[in-house]
C-alpha positions in Angstrom: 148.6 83.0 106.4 147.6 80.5 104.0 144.6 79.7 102.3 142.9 77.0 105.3 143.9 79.1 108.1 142.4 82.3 106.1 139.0 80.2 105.4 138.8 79.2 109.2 139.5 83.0 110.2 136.0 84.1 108.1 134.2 81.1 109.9 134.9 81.9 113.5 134.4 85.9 113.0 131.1 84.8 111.2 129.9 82.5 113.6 131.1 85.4 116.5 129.0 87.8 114.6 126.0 85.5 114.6 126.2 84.8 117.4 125.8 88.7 118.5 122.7 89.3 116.1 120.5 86.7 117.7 117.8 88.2 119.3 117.8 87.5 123.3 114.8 88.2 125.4 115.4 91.6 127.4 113.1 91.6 131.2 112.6 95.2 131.9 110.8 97.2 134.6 109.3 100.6 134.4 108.9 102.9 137.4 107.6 105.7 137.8 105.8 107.8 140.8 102.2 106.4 140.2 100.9 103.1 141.1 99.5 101.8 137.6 102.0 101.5 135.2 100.0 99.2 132.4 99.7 100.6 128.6 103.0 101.6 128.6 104.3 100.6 125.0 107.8 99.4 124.4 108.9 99.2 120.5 112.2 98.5 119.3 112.8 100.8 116.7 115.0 98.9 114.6 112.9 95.3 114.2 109.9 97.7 115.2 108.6 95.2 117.2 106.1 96.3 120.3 105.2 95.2 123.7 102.9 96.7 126.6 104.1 96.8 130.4 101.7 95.0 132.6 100.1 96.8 135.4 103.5 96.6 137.6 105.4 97.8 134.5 107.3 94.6 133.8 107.8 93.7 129.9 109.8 91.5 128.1 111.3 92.3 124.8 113.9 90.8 122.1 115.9 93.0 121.7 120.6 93.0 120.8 123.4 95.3 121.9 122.7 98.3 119.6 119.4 98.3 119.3 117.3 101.4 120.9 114.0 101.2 122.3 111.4 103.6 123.0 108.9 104.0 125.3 106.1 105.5 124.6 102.7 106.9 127.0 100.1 109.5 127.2 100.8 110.0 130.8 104.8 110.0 130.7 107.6 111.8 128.6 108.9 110.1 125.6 112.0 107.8 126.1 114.9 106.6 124.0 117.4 104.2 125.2 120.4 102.4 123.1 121.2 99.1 124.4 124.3 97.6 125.5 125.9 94.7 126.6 125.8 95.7 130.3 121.5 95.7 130.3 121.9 92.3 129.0 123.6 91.5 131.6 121.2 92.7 134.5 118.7 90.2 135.7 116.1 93.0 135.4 116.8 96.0 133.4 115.1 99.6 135.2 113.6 102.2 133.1 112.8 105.5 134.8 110.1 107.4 133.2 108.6 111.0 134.1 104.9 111.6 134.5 103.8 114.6 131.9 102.3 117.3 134.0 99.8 119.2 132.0 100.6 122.9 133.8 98.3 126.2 132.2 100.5 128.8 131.3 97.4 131.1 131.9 93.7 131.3 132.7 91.2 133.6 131.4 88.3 134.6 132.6 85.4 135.9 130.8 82.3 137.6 132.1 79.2 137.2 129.7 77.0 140.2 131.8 74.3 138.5 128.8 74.3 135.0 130.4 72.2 134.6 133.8 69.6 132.6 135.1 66.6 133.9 133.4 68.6 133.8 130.1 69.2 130.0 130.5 65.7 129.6 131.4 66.2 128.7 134.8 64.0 131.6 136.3 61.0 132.7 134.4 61.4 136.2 132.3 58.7 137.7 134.3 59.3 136.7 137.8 60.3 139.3 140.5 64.0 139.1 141.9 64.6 139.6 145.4 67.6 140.8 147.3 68.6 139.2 150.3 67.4 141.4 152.6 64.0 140.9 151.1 64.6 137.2 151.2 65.1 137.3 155.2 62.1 139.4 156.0 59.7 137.6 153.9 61.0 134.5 155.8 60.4 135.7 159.0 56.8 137.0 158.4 55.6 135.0 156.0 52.7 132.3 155.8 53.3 128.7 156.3 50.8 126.5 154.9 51.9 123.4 156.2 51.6 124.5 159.9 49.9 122.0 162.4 46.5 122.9 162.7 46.8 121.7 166.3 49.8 124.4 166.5 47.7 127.6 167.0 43.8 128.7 167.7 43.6 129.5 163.9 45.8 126.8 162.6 46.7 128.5 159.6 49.4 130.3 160.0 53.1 129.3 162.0 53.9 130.9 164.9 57.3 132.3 163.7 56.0 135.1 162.5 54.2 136.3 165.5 56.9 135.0 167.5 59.7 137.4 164.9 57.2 140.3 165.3 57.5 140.2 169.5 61.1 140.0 169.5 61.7 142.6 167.5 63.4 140.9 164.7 60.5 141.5 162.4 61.5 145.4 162.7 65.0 145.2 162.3 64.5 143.5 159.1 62.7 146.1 158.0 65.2 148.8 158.6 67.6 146.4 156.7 65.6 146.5 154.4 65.4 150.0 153.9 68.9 150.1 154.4 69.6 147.7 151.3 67.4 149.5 149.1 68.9 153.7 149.6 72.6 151.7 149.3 71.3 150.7 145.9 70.0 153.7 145.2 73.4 155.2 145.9 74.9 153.0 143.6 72.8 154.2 140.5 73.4 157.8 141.6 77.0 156.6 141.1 76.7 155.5 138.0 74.7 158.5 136.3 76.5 161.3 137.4 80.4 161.7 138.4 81.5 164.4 141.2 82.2 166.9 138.8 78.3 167.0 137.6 77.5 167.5 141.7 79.7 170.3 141.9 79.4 171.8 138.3 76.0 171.6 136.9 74.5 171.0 140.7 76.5 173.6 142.5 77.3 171.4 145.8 80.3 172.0 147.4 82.5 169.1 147.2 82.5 168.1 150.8 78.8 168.0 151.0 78.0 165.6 147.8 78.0 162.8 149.9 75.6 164.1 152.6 73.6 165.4 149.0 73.5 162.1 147.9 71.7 160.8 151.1 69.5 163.5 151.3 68.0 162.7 147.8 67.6 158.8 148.0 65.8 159.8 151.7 63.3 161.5 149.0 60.8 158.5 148.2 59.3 160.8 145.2 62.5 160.6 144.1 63.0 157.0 144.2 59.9 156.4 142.5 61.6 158.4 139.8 64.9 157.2 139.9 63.6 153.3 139.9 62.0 154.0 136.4 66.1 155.0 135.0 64.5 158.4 133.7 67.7 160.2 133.3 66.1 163.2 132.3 63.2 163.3 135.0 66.1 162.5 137.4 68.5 165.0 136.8 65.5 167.7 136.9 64.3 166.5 140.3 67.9 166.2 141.3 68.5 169.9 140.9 65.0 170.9 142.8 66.3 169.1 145.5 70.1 170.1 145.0 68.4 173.8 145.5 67.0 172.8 149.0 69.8 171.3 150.1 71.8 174.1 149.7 69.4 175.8 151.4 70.0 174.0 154.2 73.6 174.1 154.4 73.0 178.1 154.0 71.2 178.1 157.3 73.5 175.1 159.1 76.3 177.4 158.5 74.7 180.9 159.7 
């Protein structure tokens, strides 16, 4: 080859090769399963040059063969994708990106037994607490201060208490009531003494400390007592009255 046809070889592989480095203007489309795909950034990463998707997820970027770009999202996994000559020759090129779904690999609870109502100030230190039960009977016989005064002969009071007392319902609060309270009681017996101190220090034959149990919280000197969380008063009044009941079982059996 001589020396002209050499110099017009180097021409027309330099013009092919600039002609290849020209930027061209790449129309792209994200999807992905949600419906607003705007923010999404698209930066080449070799002319580091950046675009956003609108709110379809359209963008237009310039962009050759070789080049990679990356999109980038809080709400989607990271993306790389090298370019080639086939995207440029797609009237729209489709990227696919994945949602990031924020999964907990584990949840803790915590109970702070210190943290409650009156704590945070949102019942007063001092004021009583009631139990439900306690709640539903004062309901149903208490006052009502805003009663018609054309409603009754006094027109003080409402008639739902009068009306709770003849049906009945009035009483049968009551008892659940009473009910409430020797099922709490139970609970604190629970609590401050195990089987083994019925049976041991007590001497109450194990299938009996139940029935024991009953018998005592029917005592109301000895709820007085146990409501005050005496242990020591408590455990003395439980043995007086662990000595009666055996008493009784002593005759039930005879």
């Amino acid at each position: 080859m001589n020396k002209l046809g050499c110099i017009f070889f180097v021409l027309f592989a330099t013009a092919g090769l600039a002609q290849e480095s020209v930027s061209t203007e790449l129309n792209g489309k994200v999807n992905a399963d949600m419906s607003n795909l705007e923010g999404i950034y698209v930066i080449n990463l070799k002319t580091e040059k950046a675009v956003i998707t609108d709110q379809q997820g359209y963008f237009f970027i310039k962009a050759i063969v070789g080049d990679t770009l990356m999109f980038s999202s809080i709400q989607y996994k990271g993306l790389k994708i090298a370019l080639t000559k086939d995207d440029f020759n797609k009237r729209l090129f489709f990227v696919k990106m994945v949602p990031v779904m924020n999964q907990l690999n584990e949840v803790v609870i915590k109970r702070y037994n210190n943290i409650n109502s009156r704590s945070l100030g949102i019942i007063p230190e001092n004021q009583r607490s009631y139990t439900e039960a306690e709640r539903k009977l004062a309901t149903a016989t208490g006052l009502n201060p805003s009663a018609s005064l054309s409603g009754m002969a006094g027109g003080s009071i409402s008639a739902d208490p009068l009306l709770n007392f003849l049906s009945g319902r009035t009483a049968m609060l009551k008892k659940e009531l009473e009910v409430e309270k020797k099922e709490a009681y139970l609970v604190m017996l629970d609590e401050m003494f195990d089987l083994d101190q019925y049976v041991g220090k007590f001497q109450i034959p194990l299938l009996y400390v139940k029935g024991f149990q009953y018998y005592a919280v029917d005592n109301d000197k000895f709820t007085k007592i146990l409501d005050q969380k005496n242990k020591t008063t408590i455990e003395f009044l439980l043995g007086e009255l662990a000595s009666k009941y055996k008493e009784i079982i002593a005759c039930e059996n005879e």
